[in-house]
C-alpha positions as CSV (number, residue, x, y, z in Angstrom):
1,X,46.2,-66.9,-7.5
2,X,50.0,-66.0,-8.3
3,X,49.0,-63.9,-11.1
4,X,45.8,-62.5,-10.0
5,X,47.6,-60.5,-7.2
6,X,50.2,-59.1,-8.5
7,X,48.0,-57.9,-11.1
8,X,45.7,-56.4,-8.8
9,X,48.3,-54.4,-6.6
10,X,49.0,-52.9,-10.1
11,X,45.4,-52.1,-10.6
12,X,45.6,-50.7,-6.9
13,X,48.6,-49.0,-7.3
14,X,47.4,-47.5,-10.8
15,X,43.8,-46.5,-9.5
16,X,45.8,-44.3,-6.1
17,X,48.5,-42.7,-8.9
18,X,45.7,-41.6,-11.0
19,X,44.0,-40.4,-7.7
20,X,47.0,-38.2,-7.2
21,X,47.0,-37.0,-10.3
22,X,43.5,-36.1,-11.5
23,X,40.9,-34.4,-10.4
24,X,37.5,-33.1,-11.5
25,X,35.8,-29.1,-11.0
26,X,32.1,-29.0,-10.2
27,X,30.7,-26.3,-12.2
28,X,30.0,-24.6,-9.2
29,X,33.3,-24.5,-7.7
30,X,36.8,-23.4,-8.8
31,X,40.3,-25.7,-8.1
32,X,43.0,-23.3,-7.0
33,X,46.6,-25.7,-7.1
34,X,49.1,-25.1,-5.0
35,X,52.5,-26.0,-4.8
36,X,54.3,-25.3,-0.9
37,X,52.2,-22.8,-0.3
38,X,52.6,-21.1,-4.0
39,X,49.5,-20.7,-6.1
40,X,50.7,-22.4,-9.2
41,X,47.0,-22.3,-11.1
42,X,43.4,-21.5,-11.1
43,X,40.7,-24.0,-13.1
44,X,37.7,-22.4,-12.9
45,X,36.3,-24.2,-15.8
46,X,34.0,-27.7,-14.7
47,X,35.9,-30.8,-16.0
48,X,38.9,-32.8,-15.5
49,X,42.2,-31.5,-14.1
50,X,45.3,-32.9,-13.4
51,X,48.9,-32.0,-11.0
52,X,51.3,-33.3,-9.7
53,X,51.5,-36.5,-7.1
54,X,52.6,-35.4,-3.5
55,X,54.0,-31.9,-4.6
56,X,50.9,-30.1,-5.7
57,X,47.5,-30.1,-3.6
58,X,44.3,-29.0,-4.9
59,X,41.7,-26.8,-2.6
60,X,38.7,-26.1,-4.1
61,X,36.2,-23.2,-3.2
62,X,32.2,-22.1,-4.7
63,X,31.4,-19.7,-7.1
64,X,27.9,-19.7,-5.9
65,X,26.8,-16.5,-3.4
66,X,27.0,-17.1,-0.4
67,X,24.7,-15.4,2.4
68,X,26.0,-14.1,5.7
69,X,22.9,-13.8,7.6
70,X,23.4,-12.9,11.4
71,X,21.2,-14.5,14.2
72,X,20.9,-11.6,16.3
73,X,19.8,-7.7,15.3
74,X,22.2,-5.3,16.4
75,X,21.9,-1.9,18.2
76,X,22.4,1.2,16.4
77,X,21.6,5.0,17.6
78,X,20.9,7.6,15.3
79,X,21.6,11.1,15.0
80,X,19.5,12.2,18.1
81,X,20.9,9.0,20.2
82,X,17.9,6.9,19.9
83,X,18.7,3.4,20.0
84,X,16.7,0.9,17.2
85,X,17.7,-2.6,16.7
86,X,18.4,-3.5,12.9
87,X,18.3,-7.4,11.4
88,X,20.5,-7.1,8.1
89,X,22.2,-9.7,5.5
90,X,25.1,-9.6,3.1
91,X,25.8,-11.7,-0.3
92,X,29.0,-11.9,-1.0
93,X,31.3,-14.3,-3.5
94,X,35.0,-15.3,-3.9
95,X,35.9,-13.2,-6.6
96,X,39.9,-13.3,-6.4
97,X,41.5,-16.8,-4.9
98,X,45.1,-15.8,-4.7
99,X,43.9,-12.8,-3.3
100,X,41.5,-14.8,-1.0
101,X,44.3,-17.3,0.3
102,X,47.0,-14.7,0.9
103,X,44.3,-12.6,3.0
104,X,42.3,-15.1,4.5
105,X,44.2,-18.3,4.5
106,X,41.1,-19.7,1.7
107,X,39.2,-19.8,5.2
108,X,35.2,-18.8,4.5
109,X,34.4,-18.5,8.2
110,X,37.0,-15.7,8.6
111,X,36.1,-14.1,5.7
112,X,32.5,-14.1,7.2
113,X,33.7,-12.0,10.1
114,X,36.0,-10.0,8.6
115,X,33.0,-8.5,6.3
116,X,30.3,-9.0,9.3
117,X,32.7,-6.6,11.1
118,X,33.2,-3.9,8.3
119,X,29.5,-4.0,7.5
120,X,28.6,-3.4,10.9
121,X,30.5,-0.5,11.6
122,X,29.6,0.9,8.1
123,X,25.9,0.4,9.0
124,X,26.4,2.1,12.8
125,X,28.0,5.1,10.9
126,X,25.3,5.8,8.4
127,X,22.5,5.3,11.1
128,X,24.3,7.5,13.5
129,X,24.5,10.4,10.3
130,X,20.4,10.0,10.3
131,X,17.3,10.8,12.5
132,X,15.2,8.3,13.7
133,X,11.9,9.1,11.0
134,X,14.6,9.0,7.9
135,X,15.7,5.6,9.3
136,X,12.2,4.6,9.8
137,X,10.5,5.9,6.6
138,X,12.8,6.6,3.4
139,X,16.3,6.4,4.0
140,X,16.9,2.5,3.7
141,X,17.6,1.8,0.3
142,X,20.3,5.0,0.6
143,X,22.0,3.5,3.4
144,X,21.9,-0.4,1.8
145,X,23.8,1.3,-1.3
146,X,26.0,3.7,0.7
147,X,26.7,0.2,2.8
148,X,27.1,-2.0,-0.4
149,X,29.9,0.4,-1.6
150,X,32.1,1.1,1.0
151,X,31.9,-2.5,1.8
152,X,33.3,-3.5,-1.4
153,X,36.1,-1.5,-1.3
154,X,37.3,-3.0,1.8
155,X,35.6,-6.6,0.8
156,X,38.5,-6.2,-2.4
157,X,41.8,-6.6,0.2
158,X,40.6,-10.5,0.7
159,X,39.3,-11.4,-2.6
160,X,35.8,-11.2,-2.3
161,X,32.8,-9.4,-3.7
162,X,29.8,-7.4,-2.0
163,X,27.0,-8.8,-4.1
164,X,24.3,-7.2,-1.9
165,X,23.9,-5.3,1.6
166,X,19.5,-6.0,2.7
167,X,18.2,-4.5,5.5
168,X,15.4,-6.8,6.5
169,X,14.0,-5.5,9.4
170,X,14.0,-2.1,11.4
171,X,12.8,-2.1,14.7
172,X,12.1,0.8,17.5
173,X,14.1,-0.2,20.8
174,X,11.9,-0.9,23.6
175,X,13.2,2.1,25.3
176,X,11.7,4.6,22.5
177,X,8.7,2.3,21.2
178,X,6.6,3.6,23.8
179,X,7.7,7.8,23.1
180,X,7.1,6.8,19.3
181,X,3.6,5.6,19.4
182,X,2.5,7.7,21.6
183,X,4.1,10.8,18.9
184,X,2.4,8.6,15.8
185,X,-0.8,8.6,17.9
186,X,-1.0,11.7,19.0
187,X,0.0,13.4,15.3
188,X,-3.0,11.2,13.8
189,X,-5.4,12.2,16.7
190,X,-4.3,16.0,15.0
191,X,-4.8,15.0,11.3
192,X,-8.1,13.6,12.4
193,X,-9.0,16.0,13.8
194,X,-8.6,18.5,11.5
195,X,-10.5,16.7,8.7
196,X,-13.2,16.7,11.2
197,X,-13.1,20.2,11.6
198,X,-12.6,20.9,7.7
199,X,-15.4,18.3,6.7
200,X,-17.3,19.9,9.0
201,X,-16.9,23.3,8.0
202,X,-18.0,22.0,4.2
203,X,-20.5,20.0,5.7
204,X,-22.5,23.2,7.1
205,X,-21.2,25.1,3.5
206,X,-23.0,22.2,1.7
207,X,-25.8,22.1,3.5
208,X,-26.6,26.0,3.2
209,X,-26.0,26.0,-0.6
210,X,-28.7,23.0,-0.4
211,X,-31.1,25.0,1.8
212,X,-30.5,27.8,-0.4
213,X,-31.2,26.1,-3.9
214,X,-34.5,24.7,-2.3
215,X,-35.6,28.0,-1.1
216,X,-34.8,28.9,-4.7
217,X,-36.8,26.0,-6.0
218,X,-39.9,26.4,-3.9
219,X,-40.1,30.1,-5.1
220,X,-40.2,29.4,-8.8
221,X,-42.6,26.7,-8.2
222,X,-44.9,28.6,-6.4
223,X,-44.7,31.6,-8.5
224,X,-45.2,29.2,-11.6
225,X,-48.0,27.4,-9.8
226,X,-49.8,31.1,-9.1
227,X,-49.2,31.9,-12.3
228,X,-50.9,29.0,-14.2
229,X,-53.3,28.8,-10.8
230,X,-54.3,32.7,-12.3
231,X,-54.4,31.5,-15.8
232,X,-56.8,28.8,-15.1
233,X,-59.3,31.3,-12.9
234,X,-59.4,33.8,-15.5
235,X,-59.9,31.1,-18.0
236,X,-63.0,30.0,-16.0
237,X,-63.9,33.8,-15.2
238,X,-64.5,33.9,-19.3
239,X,-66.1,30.7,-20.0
240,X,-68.4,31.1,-17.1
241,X,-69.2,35.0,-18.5
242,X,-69.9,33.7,-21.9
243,X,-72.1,31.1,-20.6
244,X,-73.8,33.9,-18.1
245,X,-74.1,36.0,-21.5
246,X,-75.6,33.0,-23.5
247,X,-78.8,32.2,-20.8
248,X,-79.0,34.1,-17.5
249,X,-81.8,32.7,-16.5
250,X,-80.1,28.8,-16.1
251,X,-76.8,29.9,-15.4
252,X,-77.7,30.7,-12.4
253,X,-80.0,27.9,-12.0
254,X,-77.0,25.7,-12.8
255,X,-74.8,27.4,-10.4
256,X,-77.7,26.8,-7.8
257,X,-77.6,23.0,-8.3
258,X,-74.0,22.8,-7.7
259,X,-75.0,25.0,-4.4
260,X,-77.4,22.5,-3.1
261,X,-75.4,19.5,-3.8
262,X,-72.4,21.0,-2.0
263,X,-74.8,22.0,1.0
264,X,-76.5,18.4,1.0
265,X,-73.9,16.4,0.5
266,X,-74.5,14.8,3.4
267,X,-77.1,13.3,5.6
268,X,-75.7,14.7,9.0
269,X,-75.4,18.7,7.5
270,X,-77.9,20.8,9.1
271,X,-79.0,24.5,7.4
272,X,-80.8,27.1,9.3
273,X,-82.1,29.4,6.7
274,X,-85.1,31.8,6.0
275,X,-87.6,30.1,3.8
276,X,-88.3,33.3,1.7
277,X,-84.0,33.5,1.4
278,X,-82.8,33.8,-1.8
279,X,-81.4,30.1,-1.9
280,X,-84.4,28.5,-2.6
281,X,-85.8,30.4,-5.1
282,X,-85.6,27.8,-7.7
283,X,-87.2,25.5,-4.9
284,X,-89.4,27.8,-5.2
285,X,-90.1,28.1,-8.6
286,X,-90.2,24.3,-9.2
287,X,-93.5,24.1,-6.1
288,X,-95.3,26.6,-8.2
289,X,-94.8,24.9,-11.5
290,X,-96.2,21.7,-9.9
């Protein structure tokens, strides 16, 4: 037990020296070492790094992006004074640790609100140099990148990037939701209205061109139905001459027959006619042949 102890205060003693000495870099994190308040080195590379016991301390900060994403919308007027509430986020990244402890004091909270506060007054400007339909329609991606860039340039002084400026949401104040809808309902009541009236107007335009082709229609098919209708009576006219020309005599007894069947078709027809009349005379004819 005399010699275990001794050794193991060594081991002890060893293990806290190297612990003073050494230390390891995520690859998502840089080690900036300082010596009394002096940056003496960056390691940005992951690995092992080493200082010096008691002198030198080691404070380590992320590469990654970080998101400053605010819990509450803010209120913004625009060019005509009409108020609209505005959810936005920033990425942003420690680009510059020197520059990031001299400014900052390596403190990521107050580096949040120092670029929460210049993005918000760069976002009340450019909403207040716009109207409240270029804020609402097509004007957002100008004012994200007019945003992005003046909040770099200030974002620079502390160390840190502007990866992105995202508008998420853009909302109508509850003072001027009502006056908007009722503008948006009104100006599509008046588009409607006038594609009523203009598919309307070719409606009644379509409608008479129909009319009028029909009319067209019906005339050439009556005129070619009159024509052929003429064509076919004086086709008959002739083939009932020659067969009048051929046999007198039963041409017109033929055209009798089809006389008396037409008149007797049926039972219920009554006739009141002259026996000596002219219609009978093949009646006639066939009583004195019997």
């Amino acid at each position: 037990m005399n010699k275990i102890a001794p050794a193991l205060t060594a081991f002890l003693v060893a293990i806290f020296a190297m612990s003073q000495i050494l230390f390891t870099v995520d690859e998502r994190e840089f080690a900036m070492i300082s010596q009394f308040g002096e940056v003496k080195s960056i390691q940005d590379k992951p690995g092992l790094g080493w200082k010096l016991p008691f002198i030198q301390k080691v404070t380590k900060y992320s590469k990654q992006i970080l998101t400053l994403d605010s819990a509450e919308s803010d209120r913004f007027n625009t060019k005509e004074n009409q108020p609209v509430q505005v959810d936005s986020y920033v990425k942003w990244q420690i680009a510059d640790a020197r520059e990031f402890l001299r400014a900052v004091a390596g403190d990521e909270k107050q580096a949040e609100r120092r670029i929460g506060q210049t993005v918000t007054s760069l976002l009340r400007e450019e909403f207040g140099r716009r109207t409240l339909l270029e804020v609402i329609s097509g004007e957002r991606e100008k004012i994200m990148s007019a945003v992005r860039e003046s909040a770099e340039l200030d974002a620079k002084k502390i160390g840190v990037k502007i990866v992105d400026v995202r508008l998420k949401r853009v909302d109508f104040d509850d003072s001027v939701s009502t006056r908007v809808f009722d503008r948006m309902r009104s100006e599509r009541q008046r588009v409607a209205a006038e594609l009523r009236s203009t598919g309307g107007a070719d409606g009644e335009k379509i409608k008479a061109d129909a009319d009028k082709q029909a009319q067209v229609i019906l005339a050439e098919a009556y005129k070619t139905a009159q024509e052929k209708q003429g064509a076919g009576d004086a086709k008959a006219a002739a083939i009932y001459s020659a067969a009048y020309g051929q046999n007198a005599e039963f041409y017109s007894f033929y055209r009798s027959l089809d006389a008396y069947k037409a008149s007797f078709k049926n039972k219920s027809d009554v006739m009141v006619l002259d026996p000596s009349a002219d219609f009978f005379k093949f009646l006639k004819q066939g009583s004195r042949a019997k």
